[in-house]
Residue, then its C-alpha position, 0 to 999 in steps of 0.5 A: x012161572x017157568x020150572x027154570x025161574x022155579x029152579x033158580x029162585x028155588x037154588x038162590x034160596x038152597x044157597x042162602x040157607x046152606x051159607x047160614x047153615x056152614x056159618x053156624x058150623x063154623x062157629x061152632x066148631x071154633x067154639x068147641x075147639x075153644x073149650x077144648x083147649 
């Protein structure tokens, strides 16, 4: 593998965790600011 597959498979897979990652947040603050209320 070249460092530029290794970059790009290594940012695709960055991307896919952050995405989970901000999803999660999301609902999460959805549902604090439920219960808040």
């Amino acid at each position: 593998m070249t460092m530029d597959q290794i970059m790009a498979e290594g940012g695709l897979f960055l991307g896919i965790e952050w995405a989970i990652f901000w999803q999660k947040g999301v609902a999460d603050v959805a549902a604090v600011r439920k219960h808040t209320e």
